[in-house]
VEXDREN-2710 file (C-alpha; in Angstrom, 1 decimal):
% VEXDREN-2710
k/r/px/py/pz
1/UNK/-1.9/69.1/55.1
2/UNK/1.8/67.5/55.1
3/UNK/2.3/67.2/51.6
4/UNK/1.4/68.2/48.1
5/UNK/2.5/67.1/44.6
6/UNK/0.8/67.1/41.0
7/UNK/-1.2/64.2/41.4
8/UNK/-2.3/64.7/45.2
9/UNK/-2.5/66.2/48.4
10/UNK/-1.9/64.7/51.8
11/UNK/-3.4/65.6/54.9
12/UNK/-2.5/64.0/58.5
13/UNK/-5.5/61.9/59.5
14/UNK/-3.8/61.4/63.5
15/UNK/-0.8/59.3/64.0
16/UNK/-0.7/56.5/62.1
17/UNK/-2.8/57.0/59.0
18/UNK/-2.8/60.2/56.4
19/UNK/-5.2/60.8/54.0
20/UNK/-4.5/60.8/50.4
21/UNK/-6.7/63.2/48.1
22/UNK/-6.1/62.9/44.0
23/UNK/-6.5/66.0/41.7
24/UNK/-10.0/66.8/40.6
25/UNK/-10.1/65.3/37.2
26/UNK/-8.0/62.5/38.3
27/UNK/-9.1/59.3/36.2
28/UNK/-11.1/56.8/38.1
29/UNK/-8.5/54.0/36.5
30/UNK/-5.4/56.0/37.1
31/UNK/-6.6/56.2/41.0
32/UNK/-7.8/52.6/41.4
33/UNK/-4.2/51.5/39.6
34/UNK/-2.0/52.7/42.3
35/UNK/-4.1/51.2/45.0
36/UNK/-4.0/47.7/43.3
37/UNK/0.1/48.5/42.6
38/UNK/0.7/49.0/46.3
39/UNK/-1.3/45.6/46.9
40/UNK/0.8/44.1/44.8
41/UNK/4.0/45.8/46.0
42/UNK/3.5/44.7/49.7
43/UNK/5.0/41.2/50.1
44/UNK/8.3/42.4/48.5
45/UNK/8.1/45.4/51.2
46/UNK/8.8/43.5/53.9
47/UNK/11.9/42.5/52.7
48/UNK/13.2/46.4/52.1
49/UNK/15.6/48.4/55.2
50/UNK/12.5/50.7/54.5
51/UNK/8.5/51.7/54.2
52/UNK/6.5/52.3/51.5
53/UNK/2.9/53.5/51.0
54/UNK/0.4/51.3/52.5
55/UNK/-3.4/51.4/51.2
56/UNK/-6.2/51.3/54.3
57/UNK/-8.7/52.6/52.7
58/UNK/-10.4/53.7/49.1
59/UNK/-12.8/55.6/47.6
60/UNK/-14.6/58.4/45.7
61/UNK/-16.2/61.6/47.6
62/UNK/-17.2/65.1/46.7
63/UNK/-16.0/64.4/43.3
64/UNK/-12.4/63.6/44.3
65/UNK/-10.9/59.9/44.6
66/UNK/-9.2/59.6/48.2
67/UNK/-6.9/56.7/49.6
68/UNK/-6.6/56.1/53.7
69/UNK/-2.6/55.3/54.2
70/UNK/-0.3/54.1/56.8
71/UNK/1.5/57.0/57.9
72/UNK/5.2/57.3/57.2
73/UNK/7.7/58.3/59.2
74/UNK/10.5/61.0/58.1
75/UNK/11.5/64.0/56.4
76/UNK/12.2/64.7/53.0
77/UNK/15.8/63.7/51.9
78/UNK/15.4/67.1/49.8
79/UNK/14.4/68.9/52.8
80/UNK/17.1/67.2/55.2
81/UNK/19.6/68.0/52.6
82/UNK/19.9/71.8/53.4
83/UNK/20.8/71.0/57.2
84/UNK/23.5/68.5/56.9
85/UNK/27.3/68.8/55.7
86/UNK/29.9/66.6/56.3
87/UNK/30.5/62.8/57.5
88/UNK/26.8/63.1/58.1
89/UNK/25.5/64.7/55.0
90/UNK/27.9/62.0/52.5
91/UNK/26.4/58.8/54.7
92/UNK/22.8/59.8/54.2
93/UNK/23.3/60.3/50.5
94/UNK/25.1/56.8/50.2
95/UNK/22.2/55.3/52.0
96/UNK/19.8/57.1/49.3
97/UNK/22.2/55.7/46.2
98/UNK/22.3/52.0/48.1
99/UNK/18.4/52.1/48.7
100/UNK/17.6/52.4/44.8
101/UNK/19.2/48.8/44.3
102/UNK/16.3/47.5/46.6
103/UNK/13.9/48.4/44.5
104/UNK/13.9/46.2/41.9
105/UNK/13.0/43.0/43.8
106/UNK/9.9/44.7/44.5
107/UNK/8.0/43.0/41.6
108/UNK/7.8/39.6/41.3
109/UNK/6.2/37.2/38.9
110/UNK/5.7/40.1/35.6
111/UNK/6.3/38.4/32.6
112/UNK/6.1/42.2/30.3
113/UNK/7.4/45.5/30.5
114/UNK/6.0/48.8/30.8
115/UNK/3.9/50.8/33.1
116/UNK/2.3/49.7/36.2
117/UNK/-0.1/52.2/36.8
118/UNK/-1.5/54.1/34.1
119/UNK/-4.5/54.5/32.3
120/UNK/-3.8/53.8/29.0
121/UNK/-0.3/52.0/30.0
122/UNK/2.1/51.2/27.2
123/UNK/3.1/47.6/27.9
124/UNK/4.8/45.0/25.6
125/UNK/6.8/41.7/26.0
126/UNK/9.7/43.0/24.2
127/UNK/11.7/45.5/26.7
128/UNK/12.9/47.5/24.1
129/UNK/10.1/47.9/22.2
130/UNK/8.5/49.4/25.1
131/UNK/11.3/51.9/25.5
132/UNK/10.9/53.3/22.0
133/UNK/7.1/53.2/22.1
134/UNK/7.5/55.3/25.4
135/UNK/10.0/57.9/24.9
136/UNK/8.2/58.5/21.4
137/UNK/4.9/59.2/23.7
138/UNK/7.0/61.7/25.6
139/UNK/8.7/63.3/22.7
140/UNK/5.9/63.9/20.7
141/UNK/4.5/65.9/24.0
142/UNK/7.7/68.3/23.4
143/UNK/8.4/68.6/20.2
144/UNK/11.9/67.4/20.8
145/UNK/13.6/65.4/17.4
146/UNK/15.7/62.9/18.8
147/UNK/17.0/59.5/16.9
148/UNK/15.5/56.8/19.7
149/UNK/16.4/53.6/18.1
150/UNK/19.8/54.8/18.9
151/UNK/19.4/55.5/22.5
152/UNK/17.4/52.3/22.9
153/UNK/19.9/50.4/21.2
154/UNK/22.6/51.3/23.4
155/UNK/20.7/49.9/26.4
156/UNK/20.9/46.2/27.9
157/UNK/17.5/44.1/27.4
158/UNK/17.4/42.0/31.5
159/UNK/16.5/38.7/31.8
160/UNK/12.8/39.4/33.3
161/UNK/10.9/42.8/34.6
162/UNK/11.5/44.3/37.7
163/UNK/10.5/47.4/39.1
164/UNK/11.6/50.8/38.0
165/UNK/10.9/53.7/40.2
166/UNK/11.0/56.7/37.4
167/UNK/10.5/58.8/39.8
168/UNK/12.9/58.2/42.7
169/UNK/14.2/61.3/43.9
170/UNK/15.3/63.5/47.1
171/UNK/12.1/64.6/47.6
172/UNK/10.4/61.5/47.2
173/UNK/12.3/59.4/49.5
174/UNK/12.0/60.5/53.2
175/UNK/15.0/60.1/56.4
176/UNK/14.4/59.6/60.0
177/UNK/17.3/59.8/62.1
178/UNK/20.3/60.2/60.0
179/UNK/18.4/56.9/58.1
180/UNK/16.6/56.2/54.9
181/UNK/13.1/55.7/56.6
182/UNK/10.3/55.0/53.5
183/UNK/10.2/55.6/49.7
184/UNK/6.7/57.0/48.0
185/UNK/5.6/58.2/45.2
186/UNK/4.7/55.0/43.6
187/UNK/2.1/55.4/40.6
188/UNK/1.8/56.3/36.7
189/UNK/5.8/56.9/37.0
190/UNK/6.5/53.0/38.2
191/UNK/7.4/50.9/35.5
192/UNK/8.4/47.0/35.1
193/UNK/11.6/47.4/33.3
194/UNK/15.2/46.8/34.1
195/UNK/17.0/47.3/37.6
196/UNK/19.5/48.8/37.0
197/UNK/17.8/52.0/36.0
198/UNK/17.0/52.7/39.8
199/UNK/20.6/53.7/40.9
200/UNK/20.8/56.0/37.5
201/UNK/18.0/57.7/38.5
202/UNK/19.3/57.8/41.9
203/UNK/22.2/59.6/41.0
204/UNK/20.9/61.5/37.9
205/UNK/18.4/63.2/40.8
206/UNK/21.4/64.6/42.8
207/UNK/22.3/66.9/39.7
208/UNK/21.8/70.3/41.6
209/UNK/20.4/71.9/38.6
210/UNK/17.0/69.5/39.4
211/UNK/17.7/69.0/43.0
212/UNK/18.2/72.6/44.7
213/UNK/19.5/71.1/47.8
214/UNK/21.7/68.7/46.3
215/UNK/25.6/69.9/45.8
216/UNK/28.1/69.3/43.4
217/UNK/30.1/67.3/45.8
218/UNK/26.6/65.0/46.5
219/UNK/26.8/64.8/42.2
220/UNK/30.4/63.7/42.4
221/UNK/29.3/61.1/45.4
222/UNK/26.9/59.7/42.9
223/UNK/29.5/59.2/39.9
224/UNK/31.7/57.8/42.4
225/UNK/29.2/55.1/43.3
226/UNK/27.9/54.4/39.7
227/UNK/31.5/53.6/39.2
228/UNK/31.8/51.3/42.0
229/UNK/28.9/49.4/41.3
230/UNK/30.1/49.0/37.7
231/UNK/27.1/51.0/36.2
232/UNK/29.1/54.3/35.2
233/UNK/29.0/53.6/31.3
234/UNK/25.2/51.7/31.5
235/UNK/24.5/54.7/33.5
236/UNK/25.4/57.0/30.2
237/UNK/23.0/55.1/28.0
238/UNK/20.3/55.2/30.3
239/UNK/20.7/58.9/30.8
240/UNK/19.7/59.3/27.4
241/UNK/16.2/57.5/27.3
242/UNK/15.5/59.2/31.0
243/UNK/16.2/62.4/29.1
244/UNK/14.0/61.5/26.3
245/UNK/11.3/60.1/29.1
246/UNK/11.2/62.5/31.3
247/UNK/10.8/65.4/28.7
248/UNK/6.9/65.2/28.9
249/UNK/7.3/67.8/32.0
250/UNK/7.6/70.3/29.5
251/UNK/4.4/70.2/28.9
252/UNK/4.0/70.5/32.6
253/UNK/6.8/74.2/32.9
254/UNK/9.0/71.9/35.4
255/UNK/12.0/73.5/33.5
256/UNK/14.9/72.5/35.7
257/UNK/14.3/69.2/34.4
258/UNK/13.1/69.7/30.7
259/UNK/16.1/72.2/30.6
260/UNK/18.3/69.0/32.0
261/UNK/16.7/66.8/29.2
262/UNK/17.5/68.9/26.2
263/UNK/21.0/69.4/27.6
264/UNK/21.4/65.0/27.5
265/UNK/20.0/64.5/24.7
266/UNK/22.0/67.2/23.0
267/UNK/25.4/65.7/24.1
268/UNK/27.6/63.6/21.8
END
């Protein structure tokens, strides 16, 4: 086994392939979403500086869904993280913040918002009527009372859908080589939404209070950078409905990051 999350576990099948086993329980539309995502995902790969998940093979055995996978190459950023300081350790986190604005391009030819690969997907033309009908979902999981028209009102409706990585994080995006090597973790998390939420998630991931190895001065990097690429104030907004988003995991005891959600969406 080389890796292990909440929806999966992956096991090294030899060199070039892994094998990718879902959760018992997983639901049979949930698993057969991601693999049709990735197929849809793959032209636009070639065009990235890096990998992502490739589907061989899929099916259902013993009771458990399974995809075969093109093996990627790397370690996790998280992981690399706690061995690097210095020129070293500030390049390999501006290559992380500059690889979140590939993302987007991803997804071509959506015409409506929402999520890619769920069962059950909230999806709608209007792009913030999706937000509100999403973060309500999430809300309601926690409990939390939170005014969302406002958040969603503060937040810039794009011209067409791209792709939104919700979940792009250190731990999800994996380094060879002093070099951002393959992203993963595509799946019920993936939206078609607006671009520029990839680099605030980017950044808002470096917060050492959800990323263990990340550092103040890697959180100071990232403000630095959501400056430069004029997203600092958008980046605010956002915050809010990731907050708002991301506070199902409550329901799931990841309390780093419901602790980090209560704490935005309690600020002025």
């Amino acid at each position: 086994m080389i890796g292990a999350g909440a929806e999966a576990q992956v096991f090294a099948l030899n060199d070039v392939s892994v094998l990718r086993v879902n959760r018992a329980g997983t639901d049979a539309q949930d698993a057969s979403a991601r693999v049709v995502l990735l197929d849809r995902l793959g032209p636009g790969a070639e065009r990235l500086s890096f990998d992502i998940p490739r589907v061989l093979d899929f099916g259902f055995e013993c009771g458990l869904y399974f995809t075969v996978e093109a093996r990627l190459s790397g370690t996790p950023l998280s992981a690399a993280l706690t061995q690097l300081d210095g020129p070293q350790r500030h390049d390999l986190v501006h290559q992380y913040l500059n690889a979140s604005t590939q993302l987007g391009d991803l997804l071509c030819g959506e015409t409506r918002y929402g999520e890619l690969a769920r069962n059950g997907a909230i999806r709608n033309s209007c792009f913030k009527t999706f937000l509100r009908e999403r973060a309500q979902e999430s809300l309601r999981v926690c409990d939390l009372h939170v005014d969302v028209d406002w958040i969603v009102d503060a937040i810039e409706a794009p011209d067409r859908p791209k792709l939104v990585h919700l979940d792009y994080c250190p731990s999800n995006v994996m380094c060879t080589d002093g070099t951002i090597s393959a992203v993963v973790d595509f799946g019920a998390t993936t939206i078609a939404g607006n671009a520029q939420f990839n680099p605030v998630i980017a950044a808002a991931f470096l917060n050492p209070s959800i990323t263990p190895s990340a550092s103040e001065k890697d959180q100071w990097q990232a403000k630095e950078w959501l400056q430069e690429c004029g997203l600092l104030e958008t980046g605010l907004s956002v915050q809010k409905w990731l907050a708002a988003y991301w506070s199902f995991c409550g329901e799931k005891e990841d309390l780093p990051l419901y602790q980090w959600c209560r704490d935005i969406l309690q600020s002025p």
